[in-house]
C-alpha positions as CSV (number, residue, x, y, z in Angstrom):
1,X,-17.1,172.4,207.8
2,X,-13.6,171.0,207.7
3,X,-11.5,170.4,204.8
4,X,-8.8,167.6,204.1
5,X,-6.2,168.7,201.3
6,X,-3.1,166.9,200.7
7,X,0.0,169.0,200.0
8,X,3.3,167.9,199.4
9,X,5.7,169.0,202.2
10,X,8.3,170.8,199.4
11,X,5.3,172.8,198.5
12,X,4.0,173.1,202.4
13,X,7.7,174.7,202.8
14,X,8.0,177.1,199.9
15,X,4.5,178.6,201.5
16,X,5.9,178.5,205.0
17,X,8.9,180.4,203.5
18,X,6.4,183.2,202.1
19,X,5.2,184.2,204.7
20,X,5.5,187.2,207.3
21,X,7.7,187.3,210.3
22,X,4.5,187.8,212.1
23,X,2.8,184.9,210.4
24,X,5.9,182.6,211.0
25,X,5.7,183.9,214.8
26,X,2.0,182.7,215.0
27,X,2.3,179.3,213.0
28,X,5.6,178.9,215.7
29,X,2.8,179.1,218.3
30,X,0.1,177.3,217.1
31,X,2.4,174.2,216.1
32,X,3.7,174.2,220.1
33,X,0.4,174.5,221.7
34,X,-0.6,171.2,223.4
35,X,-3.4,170.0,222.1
36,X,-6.5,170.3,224.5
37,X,-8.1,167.2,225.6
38,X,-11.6,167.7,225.8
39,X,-13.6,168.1,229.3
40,X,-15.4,164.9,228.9
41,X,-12.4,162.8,228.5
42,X,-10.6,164.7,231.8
43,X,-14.0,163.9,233.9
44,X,-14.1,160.2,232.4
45,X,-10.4,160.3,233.9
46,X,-11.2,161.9,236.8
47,X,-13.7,159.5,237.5
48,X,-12.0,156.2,236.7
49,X,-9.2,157.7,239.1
50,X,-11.9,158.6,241.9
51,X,-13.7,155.2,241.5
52,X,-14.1,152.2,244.1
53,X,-11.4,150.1,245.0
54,X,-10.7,146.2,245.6
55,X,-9.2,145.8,249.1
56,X,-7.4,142.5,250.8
57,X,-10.0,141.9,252.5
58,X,-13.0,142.0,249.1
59,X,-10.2,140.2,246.8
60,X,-10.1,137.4,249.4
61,X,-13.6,137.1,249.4
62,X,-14.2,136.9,245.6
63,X,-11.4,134.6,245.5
64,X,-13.3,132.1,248.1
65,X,-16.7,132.7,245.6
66,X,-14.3,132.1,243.2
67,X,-13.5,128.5,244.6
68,X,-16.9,127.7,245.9
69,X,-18.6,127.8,242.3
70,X,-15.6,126.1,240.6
71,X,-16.2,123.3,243.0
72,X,-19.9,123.6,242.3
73,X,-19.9,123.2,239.2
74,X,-17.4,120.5,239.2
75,X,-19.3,118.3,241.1
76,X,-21.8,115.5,239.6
């Protein structure tokens, strides 16, 4: 369950200010993790990066198709 509440950042500061060296020590960390991106997202990535490629040689070709039905459809 996750909880939203909003605090005003005077008030967030006074109970920063409260607290332990210990506990300031481990807020210090956990505010300069990096946030983890999620497995899914990196293998989505992963396979966008790995995925097939256009070369010269298929750009030209889609280019000609490209031509072909403009011309096709142009004529009457």
């Amino acid at each position: 369950m996750e909880m939203k509440v909003q605090v005003p950042f005077q008030q967030l500061l006074a109970i920063v200010k409260t607290l332990t060296p210990s506990q300031k020590a481990k807020l210090r960390a956990e505010l300069s993790e990096e946030p983890v991106t999620p497995k899914k997202q990196d293998d989505f990535f992963d396979y966008l990066l790995k995925g097939p490629v256009y070369d010269d040689k298929d750009l030209q070709l889609i280019e000609e198709n490209r031509k072909s039905i403009a011309t096709w459809r142009t004529k009457s």
